[in-house]
N, C-alpha and C positions, 0 to 999 in steps of 0.2 A: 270361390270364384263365381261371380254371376255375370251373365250377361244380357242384355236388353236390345232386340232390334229397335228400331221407329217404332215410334207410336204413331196408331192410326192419324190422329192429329199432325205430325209432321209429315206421315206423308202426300197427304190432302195439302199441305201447304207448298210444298214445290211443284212450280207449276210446267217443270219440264220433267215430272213424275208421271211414265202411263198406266194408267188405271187398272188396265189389263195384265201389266207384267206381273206374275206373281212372286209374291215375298217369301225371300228363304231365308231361315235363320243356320248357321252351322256352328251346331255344339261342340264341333273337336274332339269329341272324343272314343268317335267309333266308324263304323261303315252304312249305319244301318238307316233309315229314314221312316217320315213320317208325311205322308201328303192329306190335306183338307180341302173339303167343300163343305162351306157353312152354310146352309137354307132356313128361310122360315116355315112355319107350319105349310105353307101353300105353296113351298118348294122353291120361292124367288132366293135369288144367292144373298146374301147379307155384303155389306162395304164395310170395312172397320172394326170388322168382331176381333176381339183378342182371342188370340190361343195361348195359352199359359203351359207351362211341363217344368217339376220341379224333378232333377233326378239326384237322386244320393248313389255314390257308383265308387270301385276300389274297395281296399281293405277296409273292411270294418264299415263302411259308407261316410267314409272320415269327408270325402269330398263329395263339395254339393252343387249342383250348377240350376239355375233359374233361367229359363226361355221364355220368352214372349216374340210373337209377329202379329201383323195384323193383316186380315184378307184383302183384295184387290176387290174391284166393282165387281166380278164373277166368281163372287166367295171363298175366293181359293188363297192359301196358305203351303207353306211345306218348309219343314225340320231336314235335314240333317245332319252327319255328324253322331248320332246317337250311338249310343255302346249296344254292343251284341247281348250281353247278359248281366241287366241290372239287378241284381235281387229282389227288388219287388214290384217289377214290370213300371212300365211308363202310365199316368195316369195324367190325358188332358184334360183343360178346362177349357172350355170359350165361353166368350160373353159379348153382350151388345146392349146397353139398354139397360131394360129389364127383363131382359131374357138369357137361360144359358143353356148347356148343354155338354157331355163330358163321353169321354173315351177311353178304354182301357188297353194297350198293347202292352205283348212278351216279345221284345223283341229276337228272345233265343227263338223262337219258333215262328214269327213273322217280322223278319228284319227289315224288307220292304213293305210297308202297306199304307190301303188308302183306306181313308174316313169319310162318312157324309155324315155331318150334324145337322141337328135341327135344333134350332133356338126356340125355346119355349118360357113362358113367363116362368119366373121363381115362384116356387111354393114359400110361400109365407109362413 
């Protein structure tokens, strides 16, 4: 199963879209969440960075599910829906550019939490 919010690109194209609401994706498959704030080095929020989260979850990690959102004009993002106890914790990416920046939660042990990234060029 995968799922795909909007792409930053669609949602800059409706224009009765506010910029401020933030974007939640819900995974279904748990209780647990994940809230973002994307900045660049000099702390301004990023518009349109992707957050990625691939989770393998159930017996054997037989099922896979694939997240993306993308931030609002005050950098902000948030998951839901996430499983209590993935086997091998949730591992975000974001991106913007040429810049990223990544995250690592358990959600056995922080089922609620928030993130601040900082988008930084890629090493080469």
């Amino acid at each position: 199963m995968t799922a795909f919010a909007a792409s930053p690109q669609n949602q800059r194209a409706d224009p009765k879209a506010d910029p401020k609401t933030i974007p939640v994706v819900d995974g279904g498959i748990g209780s647990c969440s994940a809230e973002f704030t994307v900045t660049d080095a000099a702390g301004t929020p990023v518009y349109a960075a992707d957050i990625r989260v691939h989770i393998a979850y159930r017996f054997m990690n037989l099922h896979k599910l694939d997240l993306e959102v993308g931030t609002n004009a005050d950098g902000k993002a948030r998951f839901v829906g996430l499983p209590e106890n993935p086997k091998q914790g949730l591992f975000f990416r974001s991106s913007e550019g040429g810049r990223e920046a990544s995250a690592f939660d358990d959600p056995a042990k922080t089922c609620k939490t928030e993130f601040t990234l900082v988008l930084r060029k890629k090493l080469e």
